[in-house]
N, C-alpha and C positions, 0 to 999 in steps of 0.2 A: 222750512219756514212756510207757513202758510199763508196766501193771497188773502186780502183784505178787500171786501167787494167797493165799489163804487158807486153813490148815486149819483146821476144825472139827471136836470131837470133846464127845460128852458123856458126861461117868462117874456112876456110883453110886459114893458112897463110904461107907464105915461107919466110924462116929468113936464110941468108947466114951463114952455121955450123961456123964458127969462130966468129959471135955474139949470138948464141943462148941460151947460159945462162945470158949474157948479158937481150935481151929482155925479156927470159921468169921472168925476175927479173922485169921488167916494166910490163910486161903484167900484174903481182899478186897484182901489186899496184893501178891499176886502176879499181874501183868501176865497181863493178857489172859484170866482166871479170872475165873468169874461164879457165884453160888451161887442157882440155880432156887427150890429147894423143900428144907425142913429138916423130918423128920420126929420125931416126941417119944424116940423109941427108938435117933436117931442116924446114921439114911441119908438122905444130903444126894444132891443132883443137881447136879452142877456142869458149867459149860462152859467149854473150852478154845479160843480162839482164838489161832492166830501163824500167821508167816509161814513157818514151814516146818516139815518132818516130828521134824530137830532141835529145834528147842524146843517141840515138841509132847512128845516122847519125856521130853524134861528139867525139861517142865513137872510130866508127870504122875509123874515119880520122885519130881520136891520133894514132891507131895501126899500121894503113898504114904509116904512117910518122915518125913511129921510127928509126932510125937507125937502120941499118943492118935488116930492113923487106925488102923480095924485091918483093913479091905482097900479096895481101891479097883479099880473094875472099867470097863474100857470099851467104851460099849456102842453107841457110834456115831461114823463119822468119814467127814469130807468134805473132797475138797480141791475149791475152787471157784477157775476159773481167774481169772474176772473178777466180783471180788466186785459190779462198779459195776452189772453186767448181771442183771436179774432172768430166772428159767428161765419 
Protein backbone atom coordinates (compact mmCIF):
# COMPACT_ATOMS: atom_id res chain seq x y z
CA UNK A 1 0.00 0.00 0.00
CA UNK A 2 1.24 3.19 -0.69
CA UNK A 3 1.68 6.42 1.79
CA UNK A 4 -0.36 9.33 0.93
CA UNK A 5 1.59 12.49 1.37
CA UNK A 6 0.47 15.15 3.66
CA UNK A 7 -0.02 18.97 3.56
CA UNK A 8 0.78 21.25 6.30
CA UNK A 9 0.17 24.55 6.58
CA UNK A 10 -0.08 27.13 9.66
CA UNK A 11 -2.18 30.47 9.54
CA UNK A 12 -2.48 33.49 11.68
CA UNK A 13 -5.94 34.38 11.78
CA UNK A 14 -7.57 37.64 13.17
CA UNK A 15 -11.17 37.07 14.44
CA UNK A 16 -12.85 40.31 15.79
CA UNK A 17 -12.80 39.64 20.11
CA UNK A 18 -16.52 39.72 20.34
CA UNK A 19 -16.77 36.47 17.94
CA UNK A 20 -14.05 34.56 19.06
CA UNK A 21 -15.43 31.93 20.83
CA UNK A 22 -17.91 31.82 18.37
CA UNK A 23 -15.13 30.85 15.57
CA UNK A 24 -12.93 29.10 17.62
CA UNK A 25 -16.24 26.68 18.04
CA UNK A 26 -16.10 26.53 13.99
CA UNK A 27 -12.65 26.38 13.57
CA UNK A 28 -12.68 22.62 15.99
CA UNK A 29 -15.28 21.36 13.75
CA UNK A 30 -13.52 21.43 10.75
CA UNK A 31 -11.50 18.44 9.67
CA UNK A 32 -7.92 18.46 9.97
CA UNK A 33 -7.92 22.16 11.79
CA UNK A 34 -6.16 22.69 15.00
CA UNK A 35 -6.23 25.82 17.02
CA UNK A 36 -2.35 26.39 18.66
CA UNK A 37 -2.54 29.57 20.72
CA UNK A 38 -5.54 32.27 21.02
CA UNK A 39 -4.59 35.67 21.79
CA UNK A 40 -6.87 38.22 24.12
CA UNK A 41 -7.12 40.68 21.10
CA UNK A 42 -8.18 37.97 18.60
CA UNK A 43 -5.05 36.28 16.69
CA UNK A 44 -5.34 32.71 16.84
CA UNK A 45 -2.67 30.20 15.09
CA UNK A 46 -4.12 27.50 13.47
CA UNK A 47 -3.00 24.35 11.56
CA UNK A 48 -4.17 22.80 8.61
CA UNK A 49 -3.64 19.43 7.76
CA UNK A 50 -5.01 17.19 4.45
CA UNK A 51 -4.27 15.14 1.99
CA UNK A 52 -3.79 17.37 -0.69
CA UNK A 53 -3.21 20.88 -2.11
CA UNK A 54 -7.15 21.04 -2.79
CA UNK A 55 -8.55 20.82 0.39
CA UNK A 56 -5.88 22.69 1.85
CA UNK A 57 -6.98 25.67 -0.62
CA UNK A 58 -10.75 24.87 0.57
CA UNK A 59 -9.89 24.61 3.95
CA UNK A 60 -8.42 27.82 4.31
CA UNK A 61 -11.43 29.73 2.19
CA UNK A 62 -13.91 28.05 4.87
CA UNK A 63 -11.89 29.88 7.62
CA UNK A 64 -11.43 33.15 5.82
CA UNK A 65 -15.10 33.29 5.32
CA UNK A 66 -16.39 32.74 8.56
CA UNK A 67 -18.04 35.20 10.27
CA UNK A 68 -16.24 37.56 12.47
CA UNK A 69 -12.71 36.38 10.82
CA UNK A 70 -11.35 39.40 9.55
CA UNK A 71 -7.96 38.24 7.81
CA UNK A 72 -6.42 35.14 7.78
CA UNK A 73 -2.79 34.82 6.55
CA UNK A 74 -0.59 31.94 5.72
CA UNK A 75 2.44 31.65 7.03
CA UNK A 76 3.90 28.10 6.49
CA UNK A 77 3.20 25.01 4.32
CA UNK A 78 4.71 21.70 3.81
CA UNK A 79 4.02 18.94 1.77
CA UNK A 80 5.70 15.68 3.51
CA UNK A 81 5.79 12.87 1.22
CA UNK A 82 5.91 10.02 3.89
CA UNK A 83 4.38 11.32 6.79
CA UNK A 84 5.30 7.67 8.65
CA UNK A 85 9.18 8.77 8.04
CA UNK A 86 10.77 11.11 10.36
CA UNK A 87 13.50 13.79 8.52
Amino acid sequence: MENQGINLSSLIVGVDPEHLMAVSGQLTELSGVEIHAVAEDGRMIVSIETTSEGATVATFETIRQLPGVLSASLVYHQYETDPDEEA
